[in-house]
C-alpha positions as CSV (number, residue, x, y, z in Angstrom):
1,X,0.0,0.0,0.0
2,X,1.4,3.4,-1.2
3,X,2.4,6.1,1.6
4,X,0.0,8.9,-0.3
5,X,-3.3,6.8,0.4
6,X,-2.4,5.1,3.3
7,X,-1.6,9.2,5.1
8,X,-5.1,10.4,3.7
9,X,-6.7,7.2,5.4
10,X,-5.0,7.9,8.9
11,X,-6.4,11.9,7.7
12,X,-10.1,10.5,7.1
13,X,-9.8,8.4,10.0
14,X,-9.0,11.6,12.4
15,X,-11.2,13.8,10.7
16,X,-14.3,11.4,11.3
17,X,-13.5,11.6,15.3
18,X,-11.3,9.0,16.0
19,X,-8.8,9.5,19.0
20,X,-5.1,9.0,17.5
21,X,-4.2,5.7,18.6
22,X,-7.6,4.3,17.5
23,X,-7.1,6.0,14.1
24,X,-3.4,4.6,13.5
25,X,-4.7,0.6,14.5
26,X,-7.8,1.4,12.2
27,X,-5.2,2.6,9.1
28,X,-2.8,0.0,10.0
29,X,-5.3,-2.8,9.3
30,X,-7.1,-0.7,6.8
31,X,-3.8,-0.9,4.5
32,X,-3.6,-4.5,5.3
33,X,-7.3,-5.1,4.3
34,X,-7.4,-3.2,1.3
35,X,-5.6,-6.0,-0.9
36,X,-8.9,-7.9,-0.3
37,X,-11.4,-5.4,0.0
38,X,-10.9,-3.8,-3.9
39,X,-8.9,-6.4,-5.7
40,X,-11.0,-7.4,-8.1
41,X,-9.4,-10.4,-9.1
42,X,-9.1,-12.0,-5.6
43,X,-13.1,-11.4,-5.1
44,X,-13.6,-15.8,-6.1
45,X,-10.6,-16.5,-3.6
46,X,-12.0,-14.8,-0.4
47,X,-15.6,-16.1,-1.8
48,X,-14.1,-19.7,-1.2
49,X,-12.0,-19.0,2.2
50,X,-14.8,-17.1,3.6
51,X,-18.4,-17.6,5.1
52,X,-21.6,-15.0,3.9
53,X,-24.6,-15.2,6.1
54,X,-27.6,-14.2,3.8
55,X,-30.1,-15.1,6.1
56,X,-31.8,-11.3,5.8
57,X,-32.3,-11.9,2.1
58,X,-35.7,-13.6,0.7
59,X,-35.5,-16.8,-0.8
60,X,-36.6,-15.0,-4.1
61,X,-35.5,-11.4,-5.4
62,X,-38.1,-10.1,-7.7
63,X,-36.8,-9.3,-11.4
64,X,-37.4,-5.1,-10.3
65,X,-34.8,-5.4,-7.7
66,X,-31.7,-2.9,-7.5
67,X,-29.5,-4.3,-5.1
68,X,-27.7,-1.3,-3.5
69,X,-24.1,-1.8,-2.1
70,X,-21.1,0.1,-0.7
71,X,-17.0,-0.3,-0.8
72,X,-17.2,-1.9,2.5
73,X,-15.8,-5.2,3.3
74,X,-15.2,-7.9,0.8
75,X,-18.3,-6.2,-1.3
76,X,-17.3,-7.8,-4.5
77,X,-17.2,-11.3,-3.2
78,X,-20.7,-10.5,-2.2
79,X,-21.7,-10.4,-5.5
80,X,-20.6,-13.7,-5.9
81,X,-22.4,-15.0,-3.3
82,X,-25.6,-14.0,-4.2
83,X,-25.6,-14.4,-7.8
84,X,-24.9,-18.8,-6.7
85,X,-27.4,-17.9,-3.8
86,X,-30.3,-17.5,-6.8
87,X,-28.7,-18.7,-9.4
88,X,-29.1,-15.7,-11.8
89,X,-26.1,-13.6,-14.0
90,X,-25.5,-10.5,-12.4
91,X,-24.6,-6.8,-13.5
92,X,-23.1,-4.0,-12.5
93,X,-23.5,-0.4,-12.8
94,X,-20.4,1.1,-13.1
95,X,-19.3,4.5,-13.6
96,X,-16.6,5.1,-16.7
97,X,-14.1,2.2,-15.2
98,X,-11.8,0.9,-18.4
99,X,-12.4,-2.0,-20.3
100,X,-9.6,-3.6,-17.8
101,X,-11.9,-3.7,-14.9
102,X,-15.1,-4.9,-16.8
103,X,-12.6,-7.7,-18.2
104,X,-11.3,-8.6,-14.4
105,X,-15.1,-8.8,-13.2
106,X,-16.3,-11.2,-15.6
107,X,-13.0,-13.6,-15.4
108,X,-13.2,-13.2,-11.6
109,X,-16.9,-13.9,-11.3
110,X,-16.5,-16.9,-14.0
111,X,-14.2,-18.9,-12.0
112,X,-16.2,-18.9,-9.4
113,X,-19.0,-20.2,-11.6
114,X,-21.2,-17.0,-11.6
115,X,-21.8,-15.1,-14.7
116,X,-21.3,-11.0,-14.1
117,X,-21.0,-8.1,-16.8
118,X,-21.1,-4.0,-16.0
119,X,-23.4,-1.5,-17.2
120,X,-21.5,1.7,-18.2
121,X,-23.1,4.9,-17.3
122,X,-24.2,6.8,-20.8
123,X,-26.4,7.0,-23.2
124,X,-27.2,3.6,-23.8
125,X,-27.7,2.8,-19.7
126,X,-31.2,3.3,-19.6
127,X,-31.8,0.2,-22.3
128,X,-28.9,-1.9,-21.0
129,X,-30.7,-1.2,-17.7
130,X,-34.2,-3.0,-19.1
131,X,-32.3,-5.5,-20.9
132,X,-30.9,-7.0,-18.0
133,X,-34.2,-6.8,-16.2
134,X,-35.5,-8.7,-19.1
135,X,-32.9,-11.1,-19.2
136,X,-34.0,-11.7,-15.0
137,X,-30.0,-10.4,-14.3
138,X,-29.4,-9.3,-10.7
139,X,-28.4,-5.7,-10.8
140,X,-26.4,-4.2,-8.2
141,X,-24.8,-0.4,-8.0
142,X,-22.6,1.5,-5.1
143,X,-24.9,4.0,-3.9
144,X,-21.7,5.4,-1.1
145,X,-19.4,7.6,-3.6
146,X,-21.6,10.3,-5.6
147,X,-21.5,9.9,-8.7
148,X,-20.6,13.0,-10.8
149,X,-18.2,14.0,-8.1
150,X,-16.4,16.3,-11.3
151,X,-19.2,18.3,-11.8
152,X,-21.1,18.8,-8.3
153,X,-22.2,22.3,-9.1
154,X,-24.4,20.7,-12.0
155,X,-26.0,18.0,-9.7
156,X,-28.1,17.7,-6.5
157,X,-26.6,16.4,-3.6
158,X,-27.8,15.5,0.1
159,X,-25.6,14.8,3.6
160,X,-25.8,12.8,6.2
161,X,-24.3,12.2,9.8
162,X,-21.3,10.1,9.1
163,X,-18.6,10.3,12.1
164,X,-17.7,13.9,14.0
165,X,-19.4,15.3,10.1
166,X,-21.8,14.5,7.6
167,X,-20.6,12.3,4.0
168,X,-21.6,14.2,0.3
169,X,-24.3,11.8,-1.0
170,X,-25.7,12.0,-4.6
171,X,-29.4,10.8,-5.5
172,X,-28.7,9.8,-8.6
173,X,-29.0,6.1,-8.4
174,X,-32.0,6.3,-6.7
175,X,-32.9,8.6,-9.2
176,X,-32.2,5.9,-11.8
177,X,-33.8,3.4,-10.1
178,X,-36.9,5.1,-10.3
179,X,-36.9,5.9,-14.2
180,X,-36.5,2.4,-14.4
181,X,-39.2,1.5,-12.2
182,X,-36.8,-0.7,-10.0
183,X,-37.1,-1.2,-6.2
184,X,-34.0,-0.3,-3.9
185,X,-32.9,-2.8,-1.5
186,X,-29.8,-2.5,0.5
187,X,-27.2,-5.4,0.7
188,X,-24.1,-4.3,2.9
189,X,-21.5,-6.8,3.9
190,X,-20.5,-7.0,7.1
191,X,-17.7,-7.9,9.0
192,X,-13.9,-9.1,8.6
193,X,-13.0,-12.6,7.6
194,X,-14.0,-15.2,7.6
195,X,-17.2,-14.3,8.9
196,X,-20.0,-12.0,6.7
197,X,-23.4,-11.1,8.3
198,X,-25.0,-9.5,4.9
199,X,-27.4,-6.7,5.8
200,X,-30.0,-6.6,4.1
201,X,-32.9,-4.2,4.0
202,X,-36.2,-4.4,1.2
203,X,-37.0,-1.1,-0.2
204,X,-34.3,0.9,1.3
205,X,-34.4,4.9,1.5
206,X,-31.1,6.9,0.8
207,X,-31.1,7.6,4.3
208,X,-31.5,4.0,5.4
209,X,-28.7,3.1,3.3
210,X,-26.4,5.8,4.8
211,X,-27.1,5.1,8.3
212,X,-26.8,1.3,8.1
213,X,-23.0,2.7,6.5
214,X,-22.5,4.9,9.3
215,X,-23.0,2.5,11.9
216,X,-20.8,-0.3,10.2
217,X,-17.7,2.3,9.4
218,X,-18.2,3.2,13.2
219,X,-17.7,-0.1,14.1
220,X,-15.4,-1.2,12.0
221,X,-13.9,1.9,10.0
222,X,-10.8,-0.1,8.4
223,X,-13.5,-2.2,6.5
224,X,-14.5,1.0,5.0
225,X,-12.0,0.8,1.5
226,X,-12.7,4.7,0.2
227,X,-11.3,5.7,3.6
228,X,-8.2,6.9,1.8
229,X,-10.4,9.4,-0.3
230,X,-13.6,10.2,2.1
231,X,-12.4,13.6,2.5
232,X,-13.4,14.4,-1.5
233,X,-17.2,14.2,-0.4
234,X,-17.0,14.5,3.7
235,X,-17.9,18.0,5.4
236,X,-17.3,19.7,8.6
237,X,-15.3,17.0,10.6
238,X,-13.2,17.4,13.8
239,X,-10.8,20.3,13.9
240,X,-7.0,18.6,14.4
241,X,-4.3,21.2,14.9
242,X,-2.3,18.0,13.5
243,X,-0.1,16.7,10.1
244,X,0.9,14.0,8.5
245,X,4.1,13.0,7.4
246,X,4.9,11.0,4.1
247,X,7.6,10.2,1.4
248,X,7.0,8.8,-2.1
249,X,9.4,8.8,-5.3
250,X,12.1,10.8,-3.2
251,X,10.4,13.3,-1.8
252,X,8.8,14.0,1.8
253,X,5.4,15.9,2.1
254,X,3.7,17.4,5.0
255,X,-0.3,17.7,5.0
256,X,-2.2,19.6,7.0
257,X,-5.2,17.6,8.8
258,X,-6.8,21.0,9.5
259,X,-6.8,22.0,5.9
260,X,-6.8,20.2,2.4
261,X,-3.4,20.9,2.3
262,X,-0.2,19.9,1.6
263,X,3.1,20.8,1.6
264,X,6.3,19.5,-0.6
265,X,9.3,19.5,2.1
266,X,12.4,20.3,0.0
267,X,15.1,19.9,2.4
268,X,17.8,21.1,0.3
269,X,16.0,24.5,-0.4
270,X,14.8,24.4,2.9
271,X,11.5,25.8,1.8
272,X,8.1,24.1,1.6
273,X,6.1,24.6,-1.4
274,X,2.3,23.8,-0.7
275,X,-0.5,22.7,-2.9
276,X,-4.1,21.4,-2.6
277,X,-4.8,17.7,-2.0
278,X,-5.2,15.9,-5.3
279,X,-2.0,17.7,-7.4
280,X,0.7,16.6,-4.8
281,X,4.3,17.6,-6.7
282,X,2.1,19.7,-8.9
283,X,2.8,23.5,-6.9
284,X,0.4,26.4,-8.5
285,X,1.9,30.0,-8.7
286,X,3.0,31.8,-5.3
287,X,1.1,33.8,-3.4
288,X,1.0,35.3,0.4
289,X,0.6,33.0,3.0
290,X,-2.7,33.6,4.9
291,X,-2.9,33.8,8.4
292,X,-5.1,31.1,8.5
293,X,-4.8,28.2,6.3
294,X,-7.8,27.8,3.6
295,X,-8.2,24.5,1.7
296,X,-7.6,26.4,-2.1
297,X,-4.7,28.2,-1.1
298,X,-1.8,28.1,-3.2
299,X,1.9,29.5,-1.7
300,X,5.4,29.0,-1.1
301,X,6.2,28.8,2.4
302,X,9.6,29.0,4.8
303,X,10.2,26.2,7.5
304,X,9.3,29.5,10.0
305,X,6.1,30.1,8.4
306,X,5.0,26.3,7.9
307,X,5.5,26.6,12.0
308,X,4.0,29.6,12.6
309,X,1.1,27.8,10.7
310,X,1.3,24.5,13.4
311,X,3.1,22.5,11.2
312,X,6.5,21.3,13.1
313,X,9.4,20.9,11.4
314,X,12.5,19.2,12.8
315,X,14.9,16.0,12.4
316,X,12.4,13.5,13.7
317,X,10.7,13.7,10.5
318,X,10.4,10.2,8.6
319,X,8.5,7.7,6.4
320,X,4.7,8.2,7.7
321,X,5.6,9.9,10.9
322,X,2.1,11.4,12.3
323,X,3.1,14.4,14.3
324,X,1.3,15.9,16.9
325,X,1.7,19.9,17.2
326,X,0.1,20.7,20.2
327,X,1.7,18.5,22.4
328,X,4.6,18.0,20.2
329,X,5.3,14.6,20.1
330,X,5.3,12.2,17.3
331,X,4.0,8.6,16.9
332,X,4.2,5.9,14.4
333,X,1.3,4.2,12.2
């Protein structure tokens, strides 16, 4: 697991309310979980070495169902499980994922016996859509990341209470589901292996569906895989006069867990030049630092004034140091 993503989970984690040593346990086993929470290809593996209760589900799924899931737990192998449950194809809706991940879905879901395709989002969803319902093809969509998240001035979007703040949802897909004339049912899997307890709830509301989230990231928040990029649709959070500290490709960076920034350390130059989250080694052009750090601020800032700002500076930092300001001490995820 890369440094970058692994520092924004520890962020997410903090920023949702979780003391410190909690957070660094919960990104510790986060990064260890994630090989088998969103690869793709291991989804028929962990269906075989693990156990799915489906107990909650009926013993038929009516042809109009949307089955409505989340990036929590082993939430592909799910699939698997309940296309052999009825022992019925299943598709996807998908966003614009490449041809590569449709290709891994359907040769992961074929060894395990289970035949699974994706619907694209487009022009031609809306029929592939009534196909599959024709074809009597489980369909399943995400309904936890909003979709559209490029173009959120153009789109409707609700929140609800997720940690210390409230998580960016989009109504889109239940939006879709009603052009479609499709019921919404939620199917979250629970749990870490080997044991699944699959919620499921018939004719779930957008805000059942986020709660049930909320209350299975609060107790287990390193199931939750988009922990390393919850802060792209997450608002308010706790105020942390705290920063990470990571290295890729050479170089050290210092983000702000206050802000939605970060800074390049370049130790030579001894200056710090600081961008917005999302275009880390890309700097923007220099302007005054404000006296209070804003999330689209764009400057080049001295070691004094990165300190003045709460961000310590000093030989102890290192490979994804988290360091504590205010009481100025650091510890190790």
């Amino acid at each position: 697991m890369d440094s970058v993503r692994t520092s924004f989970a520890y962020f997410n984690a903090r920023r949702i309310g979780l003391p410190v040593e909690q957070a660094l346990a919960a990104t510790r086993d986060w990064a260890q979980n994630c090989s088998r929470l969103s690869a793709q290809s291991k989804a028929d593996e962990v269906y075989r070495e693990d156990r799915f209760d489906l107990s909650e589900m009926p013993e038929q799924l009516s042809e109009d169902s949307l089955l409505l899931t989340a990036h929590f737990s082993v939430y592909t192998s799910l699939l698997i499980a309940v296309g052999k449950r009825y022992q019925r194809p299943i598709s996807v809706i998908i966003g614009s994922h490449p041809q590569s991940f449709v290709d891994t879905l359907r040769r992961t879901c074929a060894r395990a016996n289970v035949d699974a395709d994706a619907i694209r989002s487009g022009m031609r969803m809306l029929r592939q859509i009534k196909q599959a319902k024709e074809q009597g093809r489980i369909i399943s969509a995400m309904f936890d990341v909003p979709w559209h998240r490029d173009k959120e001035a153009a789109h409707h979007y609700e929140t609800y209470p997720f940690g210390a703040g409230r998580i960016v949802a989009s109504e889109a897909i239940f939006d879709l589901a009603r052009r479609v004339d499709m019921r919404t049912h939620l199917t979250l899997c629970g749990g870490s292996a080997p044991d699944h307890r699959v919620r499921f709830i018939q004719d779930a509301s957008q805000s059942q569906c986020f709660e049930e989230l909320r209350l299975a990231a609060e107790a287990a928040p390193s199931q939750f895989e988009r922990l390393c990029e919850l802060h792209a649709y997450y608002e308010v959070g706790a105020t942390l006069d705290e920063a990470t500290v990571f290295e890729t490709e050479g170089r050290t960076f210092v983000k702000s867990l206050y802000t939605l920034i970060i800074f390049i350390i370049e130790v030579a130059r001894k200056q710090a030049k600081r961008t917005s989250w999302g275009e880390v080694g890309k700097p923007r052009a220099s302007t005054p630092l404000p006296n209070q750090l804003s999330r689209r601020a764009r400057t080049t800032a001295t070691r004094g004034e990165l300190r003045a700002c709460g961000v310590r500076q000093s030989g102890q930092i290192c490979r994804g140091q988290v360091m504590c300001p205010r009481k100025w001490t650091t510890c190790s995820p």
